[in-house]
N, CA, C and O of each residue as an XYZ file, in Angstrom:
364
protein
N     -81.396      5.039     16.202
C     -80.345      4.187     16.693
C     -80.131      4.522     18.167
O     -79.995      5.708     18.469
N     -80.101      3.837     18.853
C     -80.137      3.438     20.433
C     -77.967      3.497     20.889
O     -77.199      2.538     20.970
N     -77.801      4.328     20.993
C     -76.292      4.188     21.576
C     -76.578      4.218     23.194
O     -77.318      4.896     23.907
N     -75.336      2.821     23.505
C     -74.934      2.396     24.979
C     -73.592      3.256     25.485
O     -72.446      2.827     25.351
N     -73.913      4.479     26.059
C     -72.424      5.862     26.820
C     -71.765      4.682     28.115
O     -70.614      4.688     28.551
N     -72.576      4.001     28.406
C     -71.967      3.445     29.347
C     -70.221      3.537     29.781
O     -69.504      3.854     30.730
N     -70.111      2.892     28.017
C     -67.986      2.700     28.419
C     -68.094      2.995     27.038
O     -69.244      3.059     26.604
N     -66.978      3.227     26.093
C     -66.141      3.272     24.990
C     -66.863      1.810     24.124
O     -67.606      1.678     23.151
N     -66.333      1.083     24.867
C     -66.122     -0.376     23.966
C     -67.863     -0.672     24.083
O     -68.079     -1.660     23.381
N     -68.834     -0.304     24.549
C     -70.587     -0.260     24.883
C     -71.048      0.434     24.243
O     -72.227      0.281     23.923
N     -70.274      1.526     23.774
C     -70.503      2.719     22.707
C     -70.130      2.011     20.997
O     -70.832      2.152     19.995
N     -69.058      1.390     21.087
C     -68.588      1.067     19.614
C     -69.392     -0.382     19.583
O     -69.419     -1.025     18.533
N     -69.939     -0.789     20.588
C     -70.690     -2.452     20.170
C     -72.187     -1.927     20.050
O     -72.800     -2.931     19.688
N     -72.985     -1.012     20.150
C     -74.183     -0.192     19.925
C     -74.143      0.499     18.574
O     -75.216      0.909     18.133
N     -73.174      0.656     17.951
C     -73.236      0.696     16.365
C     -74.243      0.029     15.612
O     -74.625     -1.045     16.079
N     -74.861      0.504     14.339
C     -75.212     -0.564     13.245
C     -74.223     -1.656     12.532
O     -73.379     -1.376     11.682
N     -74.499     -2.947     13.049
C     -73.799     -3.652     11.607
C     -74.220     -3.900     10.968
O     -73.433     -4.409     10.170
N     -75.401     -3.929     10.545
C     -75.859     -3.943      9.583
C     -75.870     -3.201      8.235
O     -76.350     -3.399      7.118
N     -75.139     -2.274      8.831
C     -74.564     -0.898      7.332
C     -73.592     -1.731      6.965
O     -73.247     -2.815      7.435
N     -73.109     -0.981      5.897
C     -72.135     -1.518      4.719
C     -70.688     -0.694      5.826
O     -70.728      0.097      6.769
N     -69.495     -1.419      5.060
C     -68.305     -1.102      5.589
C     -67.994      0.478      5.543
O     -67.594      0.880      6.635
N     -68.055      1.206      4.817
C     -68.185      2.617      4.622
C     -68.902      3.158      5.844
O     -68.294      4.155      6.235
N     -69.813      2.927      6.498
C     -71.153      3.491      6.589
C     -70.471      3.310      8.328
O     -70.498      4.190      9.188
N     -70.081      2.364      8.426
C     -69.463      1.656      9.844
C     -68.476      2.368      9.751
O     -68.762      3.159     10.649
N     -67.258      2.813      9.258
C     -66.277      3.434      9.457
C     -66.493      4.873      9.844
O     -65.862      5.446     10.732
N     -67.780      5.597      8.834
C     -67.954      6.925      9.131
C     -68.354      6.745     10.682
O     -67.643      7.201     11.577
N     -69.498      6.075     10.915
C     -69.140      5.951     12.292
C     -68.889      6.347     13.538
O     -69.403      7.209     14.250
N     -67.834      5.424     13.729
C     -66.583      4.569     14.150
C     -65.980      6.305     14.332
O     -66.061      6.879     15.417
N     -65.441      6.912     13.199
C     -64.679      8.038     12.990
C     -65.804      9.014     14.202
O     -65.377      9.678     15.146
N     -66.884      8.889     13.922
C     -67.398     10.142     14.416
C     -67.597     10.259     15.892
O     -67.612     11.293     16.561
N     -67.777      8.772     16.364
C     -67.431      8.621     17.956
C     -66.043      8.878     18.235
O     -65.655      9.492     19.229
N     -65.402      8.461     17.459
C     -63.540      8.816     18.043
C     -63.418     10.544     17.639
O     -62.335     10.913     18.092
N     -63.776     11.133     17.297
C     -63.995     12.502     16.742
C     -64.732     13.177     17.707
O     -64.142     14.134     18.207
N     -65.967     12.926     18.150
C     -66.464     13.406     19.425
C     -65.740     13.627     20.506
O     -65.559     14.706     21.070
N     -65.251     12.386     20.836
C     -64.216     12.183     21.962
C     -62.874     13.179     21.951
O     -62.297     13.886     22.777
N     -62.720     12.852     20.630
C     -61.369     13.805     20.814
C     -61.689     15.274     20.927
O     -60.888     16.054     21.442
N     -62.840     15.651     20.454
C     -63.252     17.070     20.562
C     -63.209     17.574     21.879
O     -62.635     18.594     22.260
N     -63.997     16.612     22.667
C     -64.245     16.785     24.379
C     -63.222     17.090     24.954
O     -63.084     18.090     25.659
N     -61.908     15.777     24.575
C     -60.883     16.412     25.136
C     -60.395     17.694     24.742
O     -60.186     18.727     25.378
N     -60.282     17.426     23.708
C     -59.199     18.968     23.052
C     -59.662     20.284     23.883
O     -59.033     20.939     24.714
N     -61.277     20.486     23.259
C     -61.786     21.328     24.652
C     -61.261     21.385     26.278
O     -60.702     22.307     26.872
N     -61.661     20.043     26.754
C     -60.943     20.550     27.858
C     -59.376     20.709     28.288
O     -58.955     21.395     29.219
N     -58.717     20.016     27.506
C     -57.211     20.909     27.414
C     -57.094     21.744     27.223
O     -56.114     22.228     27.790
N     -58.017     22.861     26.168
C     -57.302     24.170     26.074
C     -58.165     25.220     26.938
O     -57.902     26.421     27.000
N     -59.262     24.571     27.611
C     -59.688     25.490     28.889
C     -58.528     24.827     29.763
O     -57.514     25.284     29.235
N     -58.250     24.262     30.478
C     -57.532     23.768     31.500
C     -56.026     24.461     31.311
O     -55.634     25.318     32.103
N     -55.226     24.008     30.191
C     -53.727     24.702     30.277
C     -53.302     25.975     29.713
O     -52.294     26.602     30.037
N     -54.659     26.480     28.340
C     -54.214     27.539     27.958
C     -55.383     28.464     28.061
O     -55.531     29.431     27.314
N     -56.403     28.050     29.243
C     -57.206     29.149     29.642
C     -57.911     29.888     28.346
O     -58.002     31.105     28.185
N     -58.397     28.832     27.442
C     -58.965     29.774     26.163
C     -60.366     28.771     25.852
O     -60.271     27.562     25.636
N     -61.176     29.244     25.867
C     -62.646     28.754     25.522
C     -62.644     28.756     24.309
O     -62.354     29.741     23.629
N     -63.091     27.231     23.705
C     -63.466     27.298     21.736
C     -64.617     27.447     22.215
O     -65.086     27.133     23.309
N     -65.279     28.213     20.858
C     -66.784     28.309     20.410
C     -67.714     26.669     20.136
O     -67.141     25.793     19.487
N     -68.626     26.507     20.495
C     -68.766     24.830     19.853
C     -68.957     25.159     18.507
O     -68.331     24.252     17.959
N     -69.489     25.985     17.458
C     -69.516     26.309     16.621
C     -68.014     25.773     15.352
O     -67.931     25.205     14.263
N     -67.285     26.251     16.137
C     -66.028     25.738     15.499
C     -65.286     24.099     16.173
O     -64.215     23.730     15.690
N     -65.695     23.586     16.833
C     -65.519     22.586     17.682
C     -66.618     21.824     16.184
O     -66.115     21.375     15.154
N     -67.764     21.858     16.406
C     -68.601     20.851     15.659
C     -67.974     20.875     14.273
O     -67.827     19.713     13.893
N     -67.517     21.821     13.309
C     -66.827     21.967     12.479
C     -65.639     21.495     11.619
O     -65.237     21.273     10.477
N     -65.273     21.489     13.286
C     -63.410     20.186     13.099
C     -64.036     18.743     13.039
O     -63.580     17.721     12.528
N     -65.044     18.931     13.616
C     -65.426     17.504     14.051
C     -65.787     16.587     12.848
O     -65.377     15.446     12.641
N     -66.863     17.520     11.907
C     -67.765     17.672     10.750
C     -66.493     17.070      9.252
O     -66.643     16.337      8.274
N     -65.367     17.832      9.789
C     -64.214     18.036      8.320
C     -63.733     16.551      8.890
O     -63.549     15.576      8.162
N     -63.589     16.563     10.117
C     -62.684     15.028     10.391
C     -63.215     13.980      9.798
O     -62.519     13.049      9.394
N     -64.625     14.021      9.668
C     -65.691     12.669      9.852
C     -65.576     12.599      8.296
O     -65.583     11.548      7.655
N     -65.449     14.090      7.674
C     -65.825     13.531      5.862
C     -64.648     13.079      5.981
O     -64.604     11.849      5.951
N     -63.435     13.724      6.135
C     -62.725     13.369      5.609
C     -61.680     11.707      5.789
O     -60.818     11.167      5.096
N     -62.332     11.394      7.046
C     -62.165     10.268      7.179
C     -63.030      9.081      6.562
O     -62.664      7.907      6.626
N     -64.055      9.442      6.039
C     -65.438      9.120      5.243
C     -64.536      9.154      3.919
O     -64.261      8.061      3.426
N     -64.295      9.732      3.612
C     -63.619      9.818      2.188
C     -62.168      8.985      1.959
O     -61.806      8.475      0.899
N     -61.494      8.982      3.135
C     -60.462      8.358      3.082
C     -60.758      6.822      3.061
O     -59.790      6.110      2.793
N     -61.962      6.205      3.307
C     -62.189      4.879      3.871
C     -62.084      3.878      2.457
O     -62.257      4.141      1.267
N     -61.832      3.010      2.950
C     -61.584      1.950      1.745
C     -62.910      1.061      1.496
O     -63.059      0.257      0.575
N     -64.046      1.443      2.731
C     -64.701      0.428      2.896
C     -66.103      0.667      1.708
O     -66.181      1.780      1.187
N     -67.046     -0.291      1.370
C     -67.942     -0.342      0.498
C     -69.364     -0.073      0.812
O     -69.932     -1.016      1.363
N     -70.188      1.150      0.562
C     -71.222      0.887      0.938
C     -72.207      0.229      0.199
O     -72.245      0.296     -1.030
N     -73.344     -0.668      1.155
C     -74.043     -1.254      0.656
C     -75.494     -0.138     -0.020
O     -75.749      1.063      0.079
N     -76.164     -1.320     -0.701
C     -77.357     -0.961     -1.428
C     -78.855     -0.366     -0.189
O     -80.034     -0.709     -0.274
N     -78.433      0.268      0.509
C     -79.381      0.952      1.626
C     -79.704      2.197      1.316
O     -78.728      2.862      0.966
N     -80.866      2.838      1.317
C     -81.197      3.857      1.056
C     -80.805      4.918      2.386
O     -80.879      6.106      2.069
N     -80.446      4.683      3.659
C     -80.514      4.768      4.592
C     -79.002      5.373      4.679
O     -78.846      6.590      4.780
N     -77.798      4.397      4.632
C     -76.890      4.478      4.307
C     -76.073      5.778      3.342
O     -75.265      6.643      3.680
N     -76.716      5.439      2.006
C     -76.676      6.636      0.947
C     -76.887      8.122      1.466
O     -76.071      8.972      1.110
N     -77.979      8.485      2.315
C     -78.717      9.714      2.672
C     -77.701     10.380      3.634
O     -77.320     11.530      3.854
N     -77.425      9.098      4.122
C     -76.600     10.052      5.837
C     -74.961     10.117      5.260
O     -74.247     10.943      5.828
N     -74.370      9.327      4.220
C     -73.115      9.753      3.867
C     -72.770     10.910      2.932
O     -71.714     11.540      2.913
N     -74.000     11.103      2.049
C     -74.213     12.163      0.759
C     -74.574     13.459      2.052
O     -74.164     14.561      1.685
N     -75.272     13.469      3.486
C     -75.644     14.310      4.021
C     -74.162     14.774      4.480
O     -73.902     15.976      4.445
N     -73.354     14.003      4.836
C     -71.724     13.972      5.712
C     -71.212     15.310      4.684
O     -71.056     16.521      4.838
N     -71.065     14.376      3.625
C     -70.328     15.360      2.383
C     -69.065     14.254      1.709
O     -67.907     14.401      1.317
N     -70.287     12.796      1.872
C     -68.750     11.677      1.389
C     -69.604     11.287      0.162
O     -69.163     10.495     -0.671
């Protein structure tokens, strides 16, 4: 899969739609999860002068994505493709 960093909204239109609603939400979650990681990082070097490990950074990131994966209402389709990378998540 080919993602466009260009902007935000170039990033979320470079998605698959072709996945099932599930599959799009995990996602969706994991770009907004990235992002927020980046920041969080650099807020707590910047105001409280404390370096995270990425180790534990990828981690939060990892629990956010299932668990937003798990929370989703949406349906996945009959893709083998689909199945592999959400059973890989931990949804």
């Amino acid at each position: 899969m080919k993602l466009d960093l260009s902007s935000f909204q170039a990033l979320l239109k470079s998605l698959n739609r072709q996945c099932g609603s599930q599959m799009l939400d995990v996602c969706v979650a994991a770009v907004i999860f990235c992002l927020w990681g980046i920041w969080h990082c650099r807020n707590q070097v910047r105001f409280r002068n404390v370096n995270l490990k990425p180790v534990s950074m990828f981690s939060k990131i990892a629990a956010n994505v299932c668990l937003a994966g798990n929370l989703s209402k949406g349906c996945i389709k009959s893709r083998l493709d689909d199945f592999s990378i959400l059973y890989n998540v931990g949804i």
